[in-house]
N, C-alpha and C positions, 0 to 999 in steps of 0.2 A: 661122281665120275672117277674121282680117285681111287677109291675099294676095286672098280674095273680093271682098271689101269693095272694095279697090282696084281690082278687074276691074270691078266695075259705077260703080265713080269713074270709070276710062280712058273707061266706055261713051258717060257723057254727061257728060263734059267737053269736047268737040267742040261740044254748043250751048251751053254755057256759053261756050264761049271766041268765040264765032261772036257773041256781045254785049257781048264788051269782060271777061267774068268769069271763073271759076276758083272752083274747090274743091279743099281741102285737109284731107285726114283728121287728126284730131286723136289721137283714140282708139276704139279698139273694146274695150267694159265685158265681163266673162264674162256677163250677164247680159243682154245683144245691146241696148245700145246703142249706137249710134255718134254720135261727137262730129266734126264738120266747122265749118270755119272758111269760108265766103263770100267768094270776094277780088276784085279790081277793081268791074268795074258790078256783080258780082251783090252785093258788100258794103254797098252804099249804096244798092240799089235799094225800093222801095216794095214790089215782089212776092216780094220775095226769100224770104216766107214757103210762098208759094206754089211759088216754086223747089223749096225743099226738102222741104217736104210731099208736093206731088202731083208731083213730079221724082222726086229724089232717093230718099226715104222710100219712093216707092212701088215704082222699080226696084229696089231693096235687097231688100225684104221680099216682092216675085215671085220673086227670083233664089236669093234665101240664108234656109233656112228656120232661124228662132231669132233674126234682127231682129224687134226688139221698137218700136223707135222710132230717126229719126234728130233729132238738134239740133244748133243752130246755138252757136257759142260765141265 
């Protein structure tokens, strides 16, 4: 599940990076969480909840059935 997990990292890490930011897999739990780390502007941004929630969280768990939730750490 992990190799997944990074395919839809690669996917939009392009507009992350198009704002100064970056994401960085932390871990993927058996129990389909995944843990990402927020880096540059997305680290220190205001929406960055929103980054990962309706971004991140949301490409994950269209692509890869058994995400359960993504957070930030």
């Amino acid at each position: 599940m992990k190799a997944e997990v990074q395919r839809v990292l690669d996917q939009v890490r392009p507009g992350l990076q198009a704002d100064g930011g970056d994401v960085e897999l932390v871990e993927v739990t058996e129990d389909g969480i995944v843990k990402v780390r927020l880096k540059g502007a997305c680290g220190s941004c205001p929406m960055s909840t929103m980054t990962l929630k309706m971004g991140i969280e949301r490409a994950m768990k269209e692509q890869i059935p058994g995400i359960k939730e993504v957070v930030g750490v």
